[in-house]
Biopython code that builds the backbone (N, CA, C, O; Angstrom):
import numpy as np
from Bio.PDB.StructureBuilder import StructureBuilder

atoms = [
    (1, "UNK", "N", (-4.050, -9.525, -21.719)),
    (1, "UNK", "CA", (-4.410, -8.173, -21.366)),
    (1, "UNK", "C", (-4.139, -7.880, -19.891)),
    (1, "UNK", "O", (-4.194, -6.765, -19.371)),
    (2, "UNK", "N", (-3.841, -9.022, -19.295)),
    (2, "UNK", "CA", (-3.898, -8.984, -17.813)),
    (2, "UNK", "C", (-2.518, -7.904, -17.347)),
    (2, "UNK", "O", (-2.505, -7.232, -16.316)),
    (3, "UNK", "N", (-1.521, -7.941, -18.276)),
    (3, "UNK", "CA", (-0.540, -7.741, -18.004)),
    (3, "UNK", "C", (-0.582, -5.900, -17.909)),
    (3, "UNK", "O", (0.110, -5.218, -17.153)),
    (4, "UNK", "N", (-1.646, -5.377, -18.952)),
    (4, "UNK", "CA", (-1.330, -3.673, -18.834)),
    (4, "UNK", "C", (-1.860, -3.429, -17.216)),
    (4, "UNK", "O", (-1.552, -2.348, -16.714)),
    (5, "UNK", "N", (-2.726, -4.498, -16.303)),
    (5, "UNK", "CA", (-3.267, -4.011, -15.193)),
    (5, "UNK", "C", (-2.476, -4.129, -13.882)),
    (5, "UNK", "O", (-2.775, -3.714, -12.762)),
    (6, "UNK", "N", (-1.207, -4.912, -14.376)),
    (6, "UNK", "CA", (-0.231, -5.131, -13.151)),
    (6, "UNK", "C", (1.048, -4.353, -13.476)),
    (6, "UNK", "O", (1.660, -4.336, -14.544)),
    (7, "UNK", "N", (1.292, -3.782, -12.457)),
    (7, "UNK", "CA", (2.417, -3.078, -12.109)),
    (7, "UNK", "C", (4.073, -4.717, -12.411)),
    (7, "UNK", "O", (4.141, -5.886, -12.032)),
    (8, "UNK", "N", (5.275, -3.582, -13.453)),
    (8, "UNK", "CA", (6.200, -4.065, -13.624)),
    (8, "UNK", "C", (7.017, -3.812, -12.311)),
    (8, "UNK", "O", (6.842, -2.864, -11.547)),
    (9, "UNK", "N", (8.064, -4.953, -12.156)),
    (9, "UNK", "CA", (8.977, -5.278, -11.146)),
    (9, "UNK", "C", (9.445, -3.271, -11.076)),
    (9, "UNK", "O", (9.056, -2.727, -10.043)),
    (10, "UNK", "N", (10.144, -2.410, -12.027)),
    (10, "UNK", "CA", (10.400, -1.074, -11.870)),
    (10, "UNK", "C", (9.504, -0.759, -11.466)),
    (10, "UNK", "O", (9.798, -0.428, -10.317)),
    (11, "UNK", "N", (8.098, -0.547, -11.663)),
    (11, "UNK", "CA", (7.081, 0.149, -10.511)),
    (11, "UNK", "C", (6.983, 0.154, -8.985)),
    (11, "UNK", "O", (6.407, 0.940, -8.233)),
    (12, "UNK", "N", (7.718, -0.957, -8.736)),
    (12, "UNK", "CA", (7.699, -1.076, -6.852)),
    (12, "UNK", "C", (6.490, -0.886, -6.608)),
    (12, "UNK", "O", (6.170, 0.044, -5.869)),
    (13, "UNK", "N", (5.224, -1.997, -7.358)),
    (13, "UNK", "CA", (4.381, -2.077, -6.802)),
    (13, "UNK", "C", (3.031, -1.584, -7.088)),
    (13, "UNK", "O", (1.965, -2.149, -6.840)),
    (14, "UNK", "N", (3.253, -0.325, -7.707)),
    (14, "UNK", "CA", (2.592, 1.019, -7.723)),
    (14, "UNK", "C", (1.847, 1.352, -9.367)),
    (14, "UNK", "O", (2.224, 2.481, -9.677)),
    (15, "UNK", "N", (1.172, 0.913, -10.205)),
    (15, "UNK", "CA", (0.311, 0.554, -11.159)),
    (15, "UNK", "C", (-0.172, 2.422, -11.767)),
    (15, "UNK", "O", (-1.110, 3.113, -11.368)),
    (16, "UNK", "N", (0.830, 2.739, -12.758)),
    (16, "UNK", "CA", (-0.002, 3.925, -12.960)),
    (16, "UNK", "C", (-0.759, 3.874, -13.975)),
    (16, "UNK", "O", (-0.614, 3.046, -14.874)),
    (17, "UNK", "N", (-1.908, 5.003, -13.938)),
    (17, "UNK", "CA", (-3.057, 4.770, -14.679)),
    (17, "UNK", "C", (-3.117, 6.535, -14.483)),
    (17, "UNK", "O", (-2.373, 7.312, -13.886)),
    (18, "UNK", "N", (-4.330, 6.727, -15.261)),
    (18, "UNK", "CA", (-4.826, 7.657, -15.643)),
    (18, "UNK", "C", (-6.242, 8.134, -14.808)),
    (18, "UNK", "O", (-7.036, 7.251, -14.483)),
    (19, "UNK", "N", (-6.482, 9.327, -14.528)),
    (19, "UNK", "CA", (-7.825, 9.720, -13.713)),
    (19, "UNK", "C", (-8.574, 9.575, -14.614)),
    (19, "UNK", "O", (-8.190, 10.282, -15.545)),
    (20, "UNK", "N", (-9.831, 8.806, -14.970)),
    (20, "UNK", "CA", (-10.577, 9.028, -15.866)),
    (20, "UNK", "C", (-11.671, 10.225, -15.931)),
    (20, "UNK", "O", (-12.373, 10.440, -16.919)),
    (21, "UNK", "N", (-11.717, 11.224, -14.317)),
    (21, "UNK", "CA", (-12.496, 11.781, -14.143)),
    (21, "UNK", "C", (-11.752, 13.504, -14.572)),
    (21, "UNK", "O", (-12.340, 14.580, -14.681)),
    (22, "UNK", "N", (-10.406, 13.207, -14.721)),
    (22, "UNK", "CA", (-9.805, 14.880, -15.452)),
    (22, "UNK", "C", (-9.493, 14.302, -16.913)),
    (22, "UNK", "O", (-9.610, 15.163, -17.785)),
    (23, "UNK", "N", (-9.067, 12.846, -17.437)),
    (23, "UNK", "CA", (-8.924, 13.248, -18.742)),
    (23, "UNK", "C", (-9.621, 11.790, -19.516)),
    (23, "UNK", "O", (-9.626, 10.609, -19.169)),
    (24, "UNK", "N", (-10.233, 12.571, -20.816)),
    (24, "UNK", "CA", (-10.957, 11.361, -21.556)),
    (24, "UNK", "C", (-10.205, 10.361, -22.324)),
    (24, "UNK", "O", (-9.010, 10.474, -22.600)),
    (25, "UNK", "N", (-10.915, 9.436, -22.636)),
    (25, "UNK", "CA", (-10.087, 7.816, -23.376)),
    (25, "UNK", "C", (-8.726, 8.865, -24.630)),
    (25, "UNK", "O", (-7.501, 8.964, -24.570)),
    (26, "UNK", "N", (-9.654, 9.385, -25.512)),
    (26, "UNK", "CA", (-9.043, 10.333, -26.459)),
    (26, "UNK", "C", (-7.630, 10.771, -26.120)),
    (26, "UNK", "O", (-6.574, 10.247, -26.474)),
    (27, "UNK", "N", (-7.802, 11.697, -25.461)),
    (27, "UNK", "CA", (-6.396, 12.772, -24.986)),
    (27, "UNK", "C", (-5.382, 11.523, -24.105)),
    (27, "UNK", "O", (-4.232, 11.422, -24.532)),
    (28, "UNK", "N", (-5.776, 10.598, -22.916)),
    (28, "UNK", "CA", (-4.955, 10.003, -22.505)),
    (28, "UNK", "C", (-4.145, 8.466, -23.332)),
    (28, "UNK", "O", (-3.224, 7.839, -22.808)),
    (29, "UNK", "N", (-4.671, 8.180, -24.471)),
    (29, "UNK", "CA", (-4.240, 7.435, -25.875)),
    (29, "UNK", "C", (-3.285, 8.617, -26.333)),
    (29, "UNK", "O", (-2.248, 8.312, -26.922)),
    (30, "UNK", "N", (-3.560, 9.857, -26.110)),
    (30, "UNK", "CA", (-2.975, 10.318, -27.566)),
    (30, "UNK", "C", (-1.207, 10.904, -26.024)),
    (30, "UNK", "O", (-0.030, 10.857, -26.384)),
    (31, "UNK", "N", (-1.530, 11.234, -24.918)),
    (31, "UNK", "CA", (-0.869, 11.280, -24.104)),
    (31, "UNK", "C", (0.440, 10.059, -23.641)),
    (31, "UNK", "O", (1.653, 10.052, -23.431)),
    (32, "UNK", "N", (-0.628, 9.178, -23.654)),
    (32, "UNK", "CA", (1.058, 7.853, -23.650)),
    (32, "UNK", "C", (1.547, 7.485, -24.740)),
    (32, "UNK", "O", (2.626, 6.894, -24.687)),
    (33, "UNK", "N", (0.777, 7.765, -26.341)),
    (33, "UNK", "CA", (1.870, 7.161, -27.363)),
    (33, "UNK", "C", (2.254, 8.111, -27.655)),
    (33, "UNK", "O", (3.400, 7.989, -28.089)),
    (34, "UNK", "N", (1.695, 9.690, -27.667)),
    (34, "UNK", "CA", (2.606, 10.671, -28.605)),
    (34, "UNK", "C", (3.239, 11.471, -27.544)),
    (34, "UNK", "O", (3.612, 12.451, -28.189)),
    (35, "UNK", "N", (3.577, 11.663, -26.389)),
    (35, "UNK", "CA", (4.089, 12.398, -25.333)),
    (35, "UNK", "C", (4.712, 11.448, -24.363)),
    (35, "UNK", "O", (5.569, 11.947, -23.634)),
    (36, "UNK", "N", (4.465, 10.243, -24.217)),
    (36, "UNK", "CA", (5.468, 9.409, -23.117)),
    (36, "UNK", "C", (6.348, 8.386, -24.298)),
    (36, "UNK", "O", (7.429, 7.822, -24.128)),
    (37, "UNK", "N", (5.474, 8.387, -25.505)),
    (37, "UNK", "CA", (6.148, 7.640, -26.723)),
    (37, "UNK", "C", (6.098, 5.867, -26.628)),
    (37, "UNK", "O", (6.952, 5.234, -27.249)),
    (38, "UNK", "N", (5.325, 5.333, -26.031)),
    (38, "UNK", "CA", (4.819, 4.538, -25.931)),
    (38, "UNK", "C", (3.690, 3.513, -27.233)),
    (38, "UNK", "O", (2.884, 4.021, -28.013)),
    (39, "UNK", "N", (3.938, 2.327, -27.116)),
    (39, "UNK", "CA", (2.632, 1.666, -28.100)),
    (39, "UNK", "C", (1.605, 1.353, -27.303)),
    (39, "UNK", "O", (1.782, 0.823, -26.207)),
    (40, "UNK", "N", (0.208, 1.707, -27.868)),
    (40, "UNK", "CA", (-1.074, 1.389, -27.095)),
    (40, "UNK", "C", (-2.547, 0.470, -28.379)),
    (40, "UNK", "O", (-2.762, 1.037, -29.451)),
    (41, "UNK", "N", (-3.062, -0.379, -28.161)),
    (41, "UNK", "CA", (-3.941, -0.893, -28.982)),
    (41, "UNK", "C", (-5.059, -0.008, -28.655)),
    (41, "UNK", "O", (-5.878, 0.164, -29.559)),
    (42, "UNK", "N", (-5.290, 0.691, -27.345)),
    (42, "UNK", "CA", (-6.470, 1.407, -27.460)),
    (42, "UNK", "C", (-6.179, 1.619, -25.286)),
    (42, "UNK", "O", (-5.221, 1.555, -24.516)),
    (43, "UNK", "N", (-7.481, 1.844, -25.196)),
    (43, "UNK", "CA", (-7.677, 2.302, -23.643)),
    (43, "UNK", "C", (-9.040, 0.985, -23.324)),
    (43, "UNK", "O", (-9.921, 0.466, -24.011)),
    (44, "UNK", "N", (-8.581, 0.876, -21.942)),
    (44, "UNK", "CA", (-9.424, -0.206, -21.122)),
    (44, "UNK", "C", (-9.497, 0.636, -19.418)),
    (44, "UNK", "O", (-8.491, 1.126, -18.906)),
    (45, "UNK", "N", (-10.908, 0.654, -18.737)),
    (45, "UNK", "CA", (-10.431, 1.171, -17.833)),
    (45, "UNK", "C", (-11.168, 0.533, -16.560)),
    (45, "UNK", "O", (-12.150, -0.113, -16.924)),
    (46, "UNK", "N", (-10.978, 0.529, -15.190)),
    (46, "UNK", "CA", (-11.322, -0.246, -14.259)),
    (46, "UNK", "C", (-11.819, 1.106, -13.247)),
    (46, "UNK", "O", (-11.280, 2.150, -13.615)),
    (47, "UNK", "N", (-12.603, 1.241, -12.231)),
    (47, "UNK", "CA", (-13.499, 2.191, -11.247)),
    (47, "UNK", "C", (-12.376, 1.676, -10.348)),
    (47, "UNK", "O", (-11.673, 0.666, -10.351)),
    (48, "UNK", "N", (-12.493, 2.890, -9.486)),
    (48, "UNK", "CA", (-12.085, 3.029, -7.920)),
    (48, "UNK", "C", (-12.799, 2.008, -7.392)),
    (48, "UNK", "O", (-12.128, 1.214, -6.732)),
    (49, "UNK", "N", (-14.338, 1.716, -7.513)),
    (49, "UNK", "CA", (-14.583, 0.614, -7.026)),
    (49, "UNK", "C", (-13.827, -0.880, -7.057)),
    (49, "UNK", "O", (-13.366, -1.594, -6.166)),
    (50, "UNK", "N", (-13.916, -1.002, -8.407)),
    (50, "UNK", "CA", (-13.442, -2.235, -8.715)),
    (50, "UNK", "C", (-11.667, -2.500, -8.232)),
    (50, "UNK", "O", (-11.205, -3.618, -8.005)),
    (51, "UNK", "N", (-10.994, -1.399, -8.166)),
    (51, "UNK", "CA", (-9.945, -1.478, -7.588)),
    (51, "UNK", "C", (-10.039, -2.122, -6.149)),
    (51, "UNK", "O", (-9.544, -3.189, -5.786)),
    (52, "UNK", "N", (-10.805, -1.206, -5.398)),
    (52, "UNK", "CA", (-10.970, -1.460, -3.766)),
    (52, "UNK", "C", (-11.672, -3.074, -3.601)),
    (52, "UNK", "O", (-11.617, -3.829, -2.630)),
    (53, "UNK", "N", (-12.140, -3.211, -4.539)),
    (53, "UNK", "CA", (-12.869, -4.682, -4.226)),
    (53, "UNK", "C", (-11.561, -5.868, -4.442)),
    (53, "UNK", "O", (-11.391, -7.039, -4.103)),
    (54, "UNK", "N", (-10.923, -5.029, -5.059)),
    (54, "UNK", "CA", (-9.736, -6.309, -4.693)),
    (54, "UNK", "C", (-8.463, -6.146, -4.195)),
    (54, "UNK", "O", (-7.389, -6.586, -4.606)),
    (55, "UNK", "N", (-8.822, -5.227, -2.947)),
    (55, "UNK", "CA", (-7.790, -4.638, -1.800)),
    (55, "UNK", "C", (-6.456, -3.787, -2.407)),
    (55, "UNK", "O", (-5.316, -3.580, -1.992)),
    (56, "UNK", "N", (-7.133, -3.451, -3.480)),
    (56, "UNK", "CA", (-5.741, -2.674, -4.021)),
    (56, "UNK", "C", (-6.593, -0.977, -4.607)),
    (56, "UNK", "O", (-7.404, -0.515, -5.409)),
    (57, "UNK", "N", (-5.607, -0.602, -3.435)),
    (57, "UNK", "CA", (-6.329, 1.140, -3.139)),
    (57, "UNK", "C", (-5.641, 1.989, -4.672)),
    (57, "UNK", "O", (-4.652, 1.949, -5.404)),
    (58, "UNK", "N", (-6.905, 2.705, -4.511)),
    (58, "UNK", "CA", (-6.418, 3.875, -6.001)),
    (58, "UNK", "C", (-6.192, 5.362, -5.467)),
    (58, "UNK", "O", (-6.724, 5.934, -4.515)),
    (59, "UNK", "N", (-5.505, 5.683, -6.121)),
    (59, "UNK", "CA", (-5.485, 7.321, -5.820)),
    (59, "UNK", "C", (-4.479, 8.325, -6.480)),
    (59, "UNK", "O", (-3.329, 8.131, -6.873)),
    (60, "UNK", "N", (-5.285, 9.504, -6.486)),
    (60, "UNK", "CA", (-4.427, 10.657, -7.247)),
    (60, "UNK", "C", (-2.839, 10.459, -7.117)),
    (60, "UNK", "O", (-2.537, 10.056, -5.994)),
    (61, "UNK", "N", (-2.165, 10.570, -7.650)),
    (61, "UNK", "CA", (-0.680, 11.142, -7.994)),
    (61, "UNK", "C", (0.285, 11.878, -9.222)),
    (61, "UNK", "O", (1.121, 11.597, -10.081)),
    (62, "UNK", "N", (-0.706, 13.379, -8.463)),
    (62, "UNK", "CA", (-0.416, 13.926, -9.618)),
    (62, "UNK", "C", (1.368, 14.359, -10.140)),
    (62, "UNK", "O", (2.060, 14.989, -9.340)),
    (63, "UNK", "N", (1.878, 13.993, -11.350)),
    (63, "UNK", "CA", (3.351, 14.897, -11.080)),
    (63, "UNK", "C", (3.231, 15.713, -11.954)),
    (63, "UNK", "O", (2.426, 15.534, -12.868)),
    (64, "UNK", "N", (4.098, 16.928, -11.864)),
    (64, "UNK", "CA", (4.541, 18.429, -12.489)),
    (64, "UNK", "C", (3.871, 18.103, -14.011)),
    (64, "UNK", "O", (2.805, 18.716, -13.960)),
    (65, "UNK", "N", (3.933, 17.588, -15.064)),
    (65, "UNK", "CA", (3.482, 17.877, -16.119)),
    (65, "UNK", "C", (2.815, 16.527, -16.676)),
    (65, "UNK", "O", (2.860, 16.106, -17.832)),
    (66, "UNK", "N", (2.304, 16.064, -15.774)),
    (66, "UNK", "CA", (0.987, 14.924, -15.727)),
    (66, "UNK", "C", (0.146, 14.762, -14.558)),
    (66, "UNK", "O", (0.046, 13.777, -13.827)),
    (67, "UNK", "N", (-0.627, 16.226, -14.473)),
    (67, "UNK", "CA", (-2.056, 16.311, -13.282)),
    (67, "UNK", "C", (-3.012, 14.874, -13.169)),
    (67, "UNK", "O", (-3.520, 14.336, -12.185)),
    (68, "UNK", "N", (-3.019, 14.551, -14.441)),
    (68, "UNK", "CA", (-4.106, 13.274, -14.369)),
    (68, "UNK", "C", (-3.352, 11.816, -14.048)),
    (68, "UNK", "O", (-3.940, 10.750, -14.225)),
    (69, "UNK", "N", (-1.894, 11.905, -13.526)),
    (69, "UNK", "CA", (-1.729, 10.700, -13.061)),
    (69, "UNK", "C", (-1.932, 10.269, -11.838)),
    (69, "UNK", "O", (-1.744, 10.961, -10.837)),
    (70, "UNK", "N", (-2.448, 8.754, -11.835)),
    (70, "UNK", "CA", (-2.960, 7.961, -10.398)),
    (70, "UNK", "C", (-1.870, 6.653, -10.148)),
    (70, "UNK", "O", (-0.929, 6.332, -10.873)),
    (71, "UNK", "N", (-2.043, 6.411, -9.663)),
    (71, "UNK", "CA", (-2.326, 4.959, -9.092)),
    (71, "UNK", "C", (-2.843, 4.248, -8.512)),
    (71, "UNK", "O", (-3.771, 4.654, -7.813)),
    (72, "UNK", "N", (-2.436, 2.582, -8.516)),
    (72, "UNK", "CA", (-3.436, 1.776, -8.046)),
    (72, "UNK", "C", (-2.358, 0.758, -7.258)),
    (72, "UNK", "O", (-1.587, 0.097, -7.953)),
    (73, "UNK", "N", (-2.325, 0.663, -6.050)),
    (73, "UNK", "CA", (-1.270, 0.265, -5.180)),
    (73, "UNK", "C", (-1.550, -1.425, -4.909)),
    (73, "UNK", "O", (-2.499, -2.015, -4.392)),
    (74, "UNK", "N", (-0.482, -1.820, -5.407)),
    (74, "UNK", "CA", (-0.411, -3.396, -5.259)),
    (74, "UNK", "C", (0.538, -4.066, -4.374)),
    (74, "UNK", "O", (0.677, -5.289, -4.359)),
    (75, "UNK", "N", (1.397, -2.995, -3.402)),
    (75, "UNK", "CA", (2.321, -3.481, -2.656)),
    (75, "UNK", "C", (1.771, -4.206, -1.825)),
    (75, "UNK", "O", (2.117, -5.324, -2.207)),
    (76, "UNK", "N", (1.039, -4.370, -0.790)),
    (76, "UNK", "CA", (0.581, -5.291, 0.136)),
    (76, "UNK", "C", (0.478, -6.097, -0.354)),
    (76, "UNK", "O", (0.183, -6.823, 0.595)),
    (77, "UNK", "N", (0.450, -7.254, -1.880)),
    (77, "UNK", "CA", (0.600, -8.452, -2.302)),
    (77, "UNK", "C", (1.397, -8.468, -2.511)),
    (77, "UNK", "O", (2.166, -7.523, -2.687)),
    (78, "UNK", "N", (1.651, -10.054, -2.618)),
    (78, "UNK", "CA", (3.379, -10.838, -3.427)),
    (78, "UNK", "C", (3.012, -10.828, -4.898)),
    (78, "UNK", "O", (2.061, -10.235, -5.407)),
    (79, "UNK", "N", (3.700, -11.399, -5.352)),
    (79, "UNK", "CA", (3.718, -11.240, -7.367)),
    (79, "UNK", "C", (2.665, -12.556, -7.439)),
    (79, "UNK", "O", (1.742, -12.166, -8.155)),
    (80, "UNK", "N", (2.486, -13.466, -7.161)),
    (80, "UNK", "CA", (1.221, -14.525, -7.524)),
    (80, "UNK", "C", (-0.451, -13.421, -7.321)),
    (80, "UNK", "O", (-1.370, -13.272, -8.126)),
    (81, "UNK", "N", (-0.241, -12.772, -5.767)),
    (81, "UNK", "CA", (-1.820, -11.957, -5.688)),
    (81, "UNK", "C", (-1.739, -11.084, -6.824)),
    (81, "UNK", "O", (-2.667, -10.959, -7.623)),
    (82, "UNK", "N", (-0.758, -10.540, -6.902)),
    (82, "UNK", "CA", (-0.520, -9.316, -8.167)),
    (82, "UNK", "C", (-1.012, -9.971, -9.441)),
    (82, "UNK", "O", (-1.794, -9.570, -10.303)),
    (83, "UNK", "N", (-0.425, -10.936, -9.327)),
    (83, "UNK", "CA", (-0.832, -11.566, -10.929)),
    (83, "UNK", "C", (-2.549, -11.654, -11.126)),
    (83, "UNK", "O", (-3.119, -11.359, -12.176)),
    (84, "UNK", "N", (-3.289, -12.166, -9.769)),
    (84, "UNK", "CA", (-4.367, -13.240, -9.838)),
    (84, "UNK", "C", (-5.081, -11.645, -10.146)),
    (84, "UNK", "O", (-5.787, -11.587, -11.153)),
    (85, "UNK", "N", (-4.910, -10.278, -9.262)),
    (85, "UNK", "CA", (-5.854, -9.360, -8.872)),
    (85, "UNK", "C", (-5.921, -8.568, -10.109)),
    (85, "UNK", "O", (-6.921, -7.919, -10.416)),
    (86, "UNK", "N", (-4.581, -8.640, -10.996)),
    (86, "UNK", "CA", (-4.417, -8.066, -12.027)),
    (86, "UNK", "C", (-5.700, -8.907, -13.227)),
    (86, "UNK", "O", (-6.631, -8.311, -13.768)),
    (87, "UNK", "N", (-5.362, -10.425, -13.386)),
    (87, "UNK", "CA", (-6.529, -10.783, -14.148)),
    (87, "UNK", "C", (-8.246, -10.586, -13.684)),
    (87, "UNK", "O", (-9.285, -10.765, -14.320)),
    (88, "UNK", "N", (-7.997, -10.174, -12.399)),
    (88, "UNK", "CA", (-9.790, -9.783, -12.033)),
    (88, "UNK", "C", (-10.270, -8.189, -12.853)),
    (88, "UNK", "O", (-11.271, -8.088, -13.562)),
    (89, "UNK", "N", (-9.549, -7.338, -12.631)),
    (89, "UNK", "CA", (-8.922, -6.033, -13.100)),
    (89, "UNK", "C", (-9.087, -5.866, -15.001)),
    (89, "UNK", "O", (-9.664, -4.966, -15.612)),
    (90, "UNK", "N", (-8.566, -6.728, -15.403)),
    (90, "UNK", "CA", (-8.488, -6.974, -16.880)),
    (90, "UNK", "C", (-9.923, -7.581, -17.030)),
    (90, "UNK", "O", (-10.741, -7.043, -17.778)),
    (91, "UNK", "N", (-10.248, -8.807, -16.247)),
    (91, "UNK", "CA", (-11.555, -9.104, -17.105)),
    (91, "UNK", "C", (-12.890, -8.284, -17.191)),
    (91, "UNK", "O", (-13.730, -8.259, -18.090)),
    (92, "UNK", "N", (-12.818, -7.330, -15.469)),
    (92, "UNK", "CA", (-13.673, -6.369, -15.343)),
    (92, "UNK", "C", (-13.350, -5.032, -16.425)),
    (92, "UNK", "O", (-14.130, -4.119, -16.154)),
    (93, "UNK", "N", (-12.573, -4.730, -17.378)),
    (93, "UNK", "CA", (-12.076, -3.859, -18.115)),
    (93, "UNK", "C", (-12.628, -4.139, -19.528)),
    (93, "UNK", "O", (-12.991, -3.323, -20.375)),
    (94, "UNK", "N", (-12.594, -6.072, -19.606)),
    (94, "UNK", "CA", (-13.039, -6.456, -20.736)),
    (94, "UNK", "C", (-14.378, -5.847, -21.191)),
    (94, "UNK", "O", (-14.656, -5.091, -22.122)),
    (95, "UNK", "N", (-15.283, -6.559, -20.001)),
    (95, "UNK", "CA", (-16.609, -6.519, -20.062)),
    (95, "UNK", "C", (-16.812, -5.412, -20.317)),
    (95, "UNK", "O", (-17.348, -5.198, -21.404)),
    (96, "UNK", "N", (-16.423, -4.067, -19.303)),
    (96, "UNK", "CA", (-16.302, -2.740, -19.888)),
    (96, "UNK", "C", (-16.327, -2.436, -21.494)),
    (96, "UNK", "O", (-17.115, -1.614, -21.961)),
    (97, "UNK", "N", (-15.620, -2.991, -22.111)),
    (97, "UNK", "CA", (-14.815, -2.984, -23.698)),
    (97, "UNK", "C", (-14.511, -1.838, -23.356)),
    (97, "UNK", "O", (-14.810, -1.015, -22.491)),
    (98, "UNK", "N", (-13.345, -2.035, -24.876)),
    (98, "UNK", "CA", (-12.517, -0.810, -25.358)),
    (98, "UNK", "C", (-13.271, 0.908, -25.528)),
    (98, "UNK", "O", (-14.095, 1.358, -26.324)),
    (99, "UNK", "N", (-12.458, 1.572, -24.271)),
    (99, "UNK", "CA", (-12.939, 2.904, -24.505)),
    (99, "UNK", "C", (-12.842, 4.040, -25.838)),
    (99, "UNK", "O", (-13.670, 4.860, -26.233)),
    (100, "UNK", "N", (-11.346, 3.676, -26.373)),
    (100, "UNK", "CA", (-10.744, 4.262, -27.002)),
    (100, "UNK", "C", (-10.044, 3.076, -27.827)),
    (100, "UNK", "O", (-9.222, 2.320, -27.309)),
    (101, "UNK", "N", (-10.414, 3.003, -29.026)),
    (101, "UNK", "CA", (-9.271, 1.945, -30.134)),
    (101, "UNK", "C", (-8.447, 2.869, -30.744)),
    (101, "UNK", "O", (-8.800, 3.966, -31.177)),
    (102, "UNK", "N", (-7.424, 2.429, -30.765)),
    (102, "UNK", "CA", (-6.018, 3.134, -31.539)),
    (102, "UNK", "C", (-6.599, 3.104, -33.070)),
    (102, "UNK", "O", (-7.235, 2.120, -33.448)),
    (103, "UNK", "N", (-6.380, 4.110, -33.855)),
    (103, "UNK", "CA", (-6.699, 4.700, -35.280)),
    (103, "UNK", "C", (-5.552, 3.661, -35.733)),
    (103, "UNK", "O", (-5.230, 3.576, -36.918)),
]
sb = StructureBuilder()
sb.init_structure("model")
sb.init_model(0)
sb.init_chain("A")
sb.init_seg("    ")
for serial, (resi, resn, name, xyz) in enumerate(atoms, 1):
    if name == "N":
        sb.init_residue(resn, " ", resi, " ")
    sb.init_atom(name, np.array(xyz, "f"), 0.0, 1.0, " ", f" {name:<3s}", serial, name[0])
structure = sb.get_structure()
């Protein structure tokens, strides 16, 4: 699971995610598989806090016909911190459990 919380080599770094505070588990499931066309098992989600606690800053980025997109910036690490900060990220998501399970 560690892997949906780290940004791919094409991201340059940059981890997008969803605002959880403009859109709910519901609409942003139904937003990446039926509008970006994507496969999803469900939604997992991590706080601004929990981001900042492991030096990787979050914040709005909204584009033209996705207001609720963010990110969560992982450039100041190499790919080992990326990896390690990504499994802190996932297990704090676990405990959370699943917001949204795919129908």
């Amino acid at each position: 699971m560690s892997l949906a919380f780290r940004p791919f080599p094409k991201d340059d770094g940059l981890l997008s995610v969803y605002d959880g505070d403009q859109i709910a588990p519901n609409p942003s499931w139904q937003h990446y598989t039926n509008k970006l066309g994507y496969k999803s098992a469900g939604v997992w989600a991590v706080t601004v806090a929990e981001s900042n606690a492991c030096s990787l800053p979050a914040a709005g980025a909204p584009l033209p016909d996705f207001p609720e997109h963010s990110i969560i910036d992982f450039t100041m690490h190499n790919r080992k911190q990326q990896e390690a900060k990504s499994k802190i990220l996932a297990a704090q998501a676990e405990v959370r459990g699943c917001l949204f399970a795919a129908p």
